[in-house]
C-alpha positions as CSV (number, residue, x, y, z in Angstrom):
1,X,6.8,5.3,7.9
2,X,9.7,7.2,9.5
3,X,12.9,6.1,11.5
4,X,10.9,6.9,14.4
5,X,8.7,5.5,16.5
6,X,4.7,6.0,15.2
7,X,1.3,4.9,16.6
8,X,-0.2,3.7,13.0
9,X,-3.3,2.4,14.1
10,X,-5.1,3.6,17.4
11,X,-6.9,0.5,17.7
12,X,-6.9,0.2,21.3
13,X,-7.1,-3.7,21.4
14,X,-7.7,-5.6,25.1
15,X,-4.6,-8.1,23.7
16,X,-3.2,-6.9,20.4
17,X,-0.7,-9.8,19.0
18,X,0.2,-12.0,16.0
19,X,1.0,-9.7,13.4
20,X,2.6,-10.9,10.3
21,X,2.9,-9.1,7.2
22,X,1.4,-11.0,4.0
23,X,3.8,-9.7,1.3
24,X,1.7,-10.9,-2.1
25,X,-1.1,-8.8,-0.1
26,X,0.7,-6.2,1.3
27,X,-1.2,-6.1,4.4
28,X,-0.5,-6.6,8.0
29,X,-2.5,-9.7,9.7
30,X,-3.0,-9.1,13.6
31,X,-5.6,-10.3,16.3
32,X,-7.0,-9.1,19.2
33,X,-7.1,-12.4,21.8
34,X,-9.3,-11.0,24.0
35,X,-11.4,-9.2,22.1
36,X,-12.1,-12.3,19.9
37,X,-11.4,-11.1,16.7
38,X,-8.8,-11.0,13.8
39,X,-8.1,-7.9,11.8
40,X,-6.5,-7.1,8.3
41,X,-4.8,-3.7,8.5
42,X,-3.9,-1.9,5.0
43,X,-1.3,0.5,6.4
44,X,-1.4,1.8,2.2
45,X,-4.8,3.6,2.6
46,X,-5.3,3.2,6.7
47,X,-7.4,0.6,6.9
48,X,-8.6,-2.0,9.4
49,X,-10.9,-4.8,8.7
50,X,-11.8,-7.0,11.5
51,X,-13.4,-10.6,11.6
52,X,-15.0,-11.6,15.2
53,X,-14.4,-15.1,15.8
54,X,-16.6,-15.2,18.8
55,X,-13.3,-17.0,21.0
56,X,-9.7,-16.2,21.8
57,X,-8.1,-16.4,18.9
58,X,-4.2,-16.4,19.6
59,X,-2.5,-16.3,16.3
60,X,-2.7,-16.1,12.5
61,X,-0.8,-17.0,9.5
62,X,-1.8,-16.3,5.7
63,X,-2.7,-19.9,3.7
64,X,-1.2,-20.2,0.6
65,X,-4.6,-21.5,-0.9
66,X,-6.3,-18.1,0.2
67,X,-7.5,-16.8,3.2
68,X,-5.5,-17.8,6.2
69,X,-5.2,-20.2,8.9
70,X,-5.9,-19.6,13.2
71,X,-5.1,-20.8,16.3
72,X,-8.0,-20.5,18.0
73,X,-9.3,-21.2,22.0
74,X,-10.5,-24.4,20.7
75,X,-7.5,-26.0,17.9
76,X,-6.9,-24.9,14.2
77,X,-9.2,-23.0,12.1
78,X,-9.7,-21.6,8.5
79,X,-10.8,-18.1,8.0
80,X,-12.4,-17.6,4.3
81,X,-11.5,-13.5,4.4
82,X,-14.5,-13.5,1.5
83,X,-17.5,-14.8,3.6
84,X,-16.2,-14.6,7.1
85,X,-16.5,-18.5,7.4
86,X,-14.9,-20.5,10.1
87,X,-14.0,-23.8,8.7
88,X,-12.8,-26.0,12.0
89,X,-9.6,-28.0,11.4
90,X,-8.5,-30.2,14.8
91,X,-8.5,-29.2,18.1
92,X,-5.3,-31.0,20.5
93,X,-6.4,-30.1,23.4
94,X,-10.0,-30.7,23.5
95,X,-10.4,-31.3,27.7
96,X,-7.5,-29.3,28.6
97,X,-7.8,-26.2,30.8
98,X,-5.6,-24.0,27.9
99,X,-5.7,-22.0,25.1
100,X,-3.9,-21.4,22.0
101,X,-1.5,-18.3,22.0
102,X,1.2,-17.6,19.8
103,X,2.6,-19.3,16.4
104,X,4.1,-19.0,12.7
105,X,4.6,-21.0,10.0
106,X,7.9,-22.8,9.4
107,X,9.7,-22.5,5.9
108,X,7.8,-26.2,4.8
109,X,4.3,-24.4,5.3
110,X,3.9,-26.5,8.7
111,X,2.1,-24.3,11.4
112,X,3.0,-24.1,14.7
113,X,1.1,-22.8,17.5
114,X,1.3,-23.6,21.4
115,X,-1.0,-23.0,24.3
116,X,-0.8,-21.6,27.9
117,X,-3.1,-22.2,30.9
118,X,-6.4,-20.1,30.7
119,X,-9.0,-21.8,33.4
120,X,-8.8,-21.1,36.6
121,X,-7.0,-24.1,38.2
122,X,-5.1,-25.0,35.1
123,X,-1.7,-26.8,36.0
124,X,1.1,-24.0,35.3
125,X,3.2,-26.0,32.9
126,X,0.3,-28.2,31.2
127,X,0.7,-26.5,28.4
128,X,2.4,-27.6,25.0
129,X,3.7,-26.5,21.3
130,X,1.5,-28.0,18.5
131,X,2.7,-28.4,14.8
132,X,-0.6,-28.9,12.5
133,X,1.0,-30.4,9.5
134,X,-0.3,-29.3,5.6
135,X,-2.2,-32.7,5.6
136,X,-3.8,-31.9,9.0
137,X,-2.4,-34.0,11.0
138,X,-1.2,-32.6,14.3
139,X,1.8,-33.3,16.2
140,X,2.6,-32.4,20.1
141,X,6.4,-31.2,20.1
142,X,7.1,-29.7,23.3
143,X,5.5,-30.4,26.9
144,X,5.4,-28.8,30.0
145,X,5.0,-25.6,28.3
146,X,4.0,-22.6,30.6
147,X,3.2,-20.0,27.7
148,X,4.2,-20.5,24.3
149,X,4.7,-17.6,22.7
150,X,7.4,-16.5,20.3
151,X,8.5,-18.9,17.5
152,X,10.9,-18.1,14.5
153,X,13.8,-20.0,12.2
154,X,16.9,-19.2,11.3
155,X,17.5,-18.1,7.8
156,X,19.5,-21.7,6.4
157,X,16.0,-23.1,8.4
158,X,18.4,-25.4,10.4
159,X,17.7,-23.5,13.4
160,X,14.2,-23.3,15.0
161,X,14.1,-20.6,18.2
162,X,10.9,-20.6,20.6
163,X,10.3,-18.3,23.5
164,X,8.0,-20.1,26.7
165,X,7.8,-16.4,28.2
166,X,7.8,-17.4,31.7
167,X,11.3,-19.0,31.5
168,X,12.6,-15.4,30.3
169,X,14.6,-17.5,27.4
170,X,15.1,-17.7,23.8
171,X,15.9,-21.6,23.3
172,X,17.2,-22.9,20.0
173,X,16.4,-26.3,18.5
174,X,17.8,-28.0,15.5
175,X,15.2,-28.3,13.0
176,X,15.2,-30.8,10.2
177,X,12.8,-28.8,7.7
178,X,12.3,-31.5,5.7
179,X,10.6,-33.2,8.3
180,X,9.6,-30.8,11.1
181,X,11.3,-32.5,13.6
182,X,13.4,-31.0,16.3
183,X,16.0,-32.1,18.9
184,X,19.1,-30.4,20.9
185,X,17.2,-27.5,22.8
186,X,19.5,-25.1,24.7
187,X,19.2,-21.2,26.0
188,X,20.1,-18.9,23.0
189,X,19.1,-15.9,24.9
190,X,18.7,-15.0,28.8
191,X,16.3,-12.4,29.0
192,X,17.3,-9.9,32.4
193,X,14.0,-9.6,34.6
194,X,14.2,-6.0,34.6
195,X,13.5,-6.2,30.5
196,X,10.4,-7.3,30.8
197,X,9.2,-11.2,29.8
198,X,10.1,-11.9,26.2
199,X,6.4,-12.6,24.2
200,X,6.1,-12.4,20.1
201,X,9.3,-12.2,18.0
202,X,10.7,-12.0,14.1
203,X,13.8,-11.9,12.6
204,X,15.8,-10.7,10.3
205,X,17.6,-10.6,7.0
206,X,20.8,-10.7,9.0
207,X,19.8,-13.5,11.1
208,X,19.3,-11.2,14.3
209,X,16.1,-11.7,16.2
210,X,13.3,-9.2,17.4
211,X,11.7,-9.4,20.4
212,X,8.7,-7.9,22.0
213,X,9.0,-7.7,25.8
214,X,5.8,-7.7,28.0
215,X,5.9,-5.2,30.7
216,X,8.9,-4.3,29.2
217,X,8.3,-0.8,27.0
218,X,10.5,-2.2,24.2
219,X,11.1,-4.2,21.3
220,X,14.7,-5.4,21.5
221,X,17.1,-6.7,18.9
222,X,19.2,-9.9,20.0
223,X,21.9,-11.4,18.7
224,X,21.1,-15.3,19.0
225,X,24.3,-17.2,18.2
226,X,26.1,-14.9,20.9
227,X,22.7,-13.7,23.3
228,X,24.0,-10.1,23.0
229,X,21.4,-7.3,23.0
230,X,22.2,-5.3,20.1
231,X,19.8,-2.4,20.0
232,X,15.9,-1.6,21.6
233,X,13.1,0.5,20.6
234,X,11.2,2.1,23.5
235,X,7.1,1.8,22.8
236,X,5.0,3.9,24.5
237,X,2.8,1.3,25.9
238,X,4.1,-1.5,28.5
239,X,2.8,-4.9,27.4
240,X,4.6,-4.6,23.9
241,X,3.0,-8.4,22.1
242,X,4.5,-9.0,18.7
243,X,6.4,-7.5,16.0
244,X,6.8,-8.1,12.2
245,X,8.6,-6.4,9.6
246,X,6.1,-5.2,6.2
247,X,6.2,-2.7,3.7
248,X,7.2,-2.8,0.1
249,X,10.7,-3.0,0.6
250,X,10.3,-4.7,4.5
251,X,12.0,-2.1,6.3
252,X,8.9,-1.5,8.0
253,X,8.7,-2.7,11.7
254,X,4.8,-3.2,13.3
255,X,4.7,-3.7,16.4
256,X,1.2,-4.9,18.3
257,X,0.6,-4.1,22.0
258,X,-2.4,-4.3,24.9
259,X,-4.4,-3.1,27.4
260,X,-5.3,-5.9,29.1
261,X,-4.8,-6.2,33.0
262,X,-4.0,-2.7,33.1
263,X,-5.7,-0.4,35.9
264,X,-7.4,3.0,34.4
265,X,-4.3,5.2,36.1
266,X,-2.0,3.0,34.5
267,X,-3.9,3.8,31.1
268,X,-4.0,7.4,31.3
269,X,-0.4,7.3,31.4
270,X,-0.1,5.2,28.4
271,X,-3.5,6.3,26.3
272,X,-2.2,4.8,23.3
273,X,-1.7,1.0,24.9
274,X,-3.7,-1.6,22.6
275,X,-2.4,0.4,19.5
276,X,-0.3,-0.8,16.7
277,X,3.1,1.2,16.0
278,X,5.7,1.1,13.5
279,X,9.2,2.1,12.7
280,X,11.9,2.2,10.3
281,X,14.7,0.7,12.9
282,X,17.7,0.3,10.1
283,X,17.1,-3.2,9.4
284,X,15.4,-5.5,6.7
285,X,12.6,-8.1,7.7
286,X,11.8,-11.5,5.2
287,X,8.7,-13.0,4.3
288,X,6.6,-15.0,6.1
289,X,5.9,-18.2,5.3
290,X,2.3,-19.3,4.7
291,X,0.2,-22.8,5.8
292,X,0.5,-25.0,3.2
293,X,-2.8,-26.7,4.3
């Protein structure tokens, strides 16, 4: 990959998002929402494997046991990479009007996933962040969620930060990773409209967070112990979804984006929307952390 900006995978998703990079594997982990299905890119030998789920799936997170671990329309999931299998885990939500979006796995193997309103009709901030423990049990820690999106900890994993797009903030919580609980919330970040809505993020070996912004063109570095933009990478696609740093040495920066809602004059000026790009933006990523489920 080079220092800049490259469209790795043409893959023209409806909703490209979730990618995390499985560093045992070396392979990125992404989904297409819409298009109901995850994929497994090898960015060594160009490769894109994809798994169709048959509903929204909205995140997905390697499991330490092998395979790895969804949010899906309808709760938690299992994918067996080998077989294709869907093993069903718990579903929260079971008569709400939502799905499951975003999500990543804490330092403790706990994964956390929220939803946002889907139906038609759905209330605008019935939505909530979910924590499905490694024993699969599942816990409701925030309400009166509008979109949950975004979630990543600070690097002493004393710090949890969550983006509920819609509020255009970055909110920190103190997290007690020895038992997932959380408490203090306050802004971290404030977002200016004209960026775009803040959706998937990383962070870090410095501590600094990434941010994909939706309708924004641009991933954007933020500093969140001061809320000071530090740096941006233009994308050539507007609804810019996720990002996650991979390669050998994790210097290497994917970012997912999507097509979806856009009209076909808005596409021909951005052909490559739905694609996955990648950069070498001058900063180091860590590992992920996987379900320990």
């Amino acid at each position: 990959m080079t220092n800049s900006l490259d469209l790795v995978l043409d893959a023209k998703a409806i909703l490209g998002e979730g990618a995390i990079w499985s560093v045992p594997e070396q392979i990125l982990y992404w989904v297409d929402i819409e298009g109901k299905r995850v994929h497994v890119f090898d960015p060594a030998i160009g490769s894109n494997r994809t798994f169709d789920i048959g509903q929204p799936v909205g995140t997905v997170v390697p499991r330490a046991s092998g395979g790895v671990t969804l949010a899906i329309h309808h709760g938690f999931a299992h994918l067996d990479l080998a077989t294709g299998t869907l093993e069903f885990i718990v579903d929260p939500e079971p008569d709400s009007p939502n799905r499951f979006n975003d999500g990543k796995c804490d330092p403790s193997g706990r994964f956390w996933a929220g939803t946002m309103p889907y139906d038609p009709g759905a209330p605008p901030d019935g939505a909530a962040l979910w924590c499905l423990h490694p024993n699969g049990t599942v816990e409701r820690k925030v309400t009166g969620v509008r979109c949950s999106n975004g979630i990543a900890w600070s690097l002493d994993a004393t710090t949890m930060y969550y983006i509920d797009t819609p509020t255009s903030e970055v909110r920190a919580y103190d997290f007690d990773s020895a038992t997932g609980a959380i408490s203090n919330p306050r802004v971290a970040i404030s977002v200016p409209r004209s960026d775009g809505w803040p959706d998937g993020m990383t962070i870090d070996a410095e501590g600094m967070l990434w941010v994909a912004h939706w309708d924004g063109w641009q991933v954007v570095r933020w500093n969140p112990i001061t809320g000071e933009k530090m740096a941006k990478i233009h994308v050539p696609a507007a609804r810019v979804t996720s990002c996650a740093f991979g390669g050998p040495d994790l210097l290497d920066l994917y970012i997912t984006t999507a097509r979806s809602g856009l009209a076909e004059e808005q596409l021909a000026k951005q052909p490559h929307a739905g694609g996955i790009f990648g950069v070498r933006p001058g900063a180091r990523g860590v590992p992920s952390f996987a379900f320990a489920g």
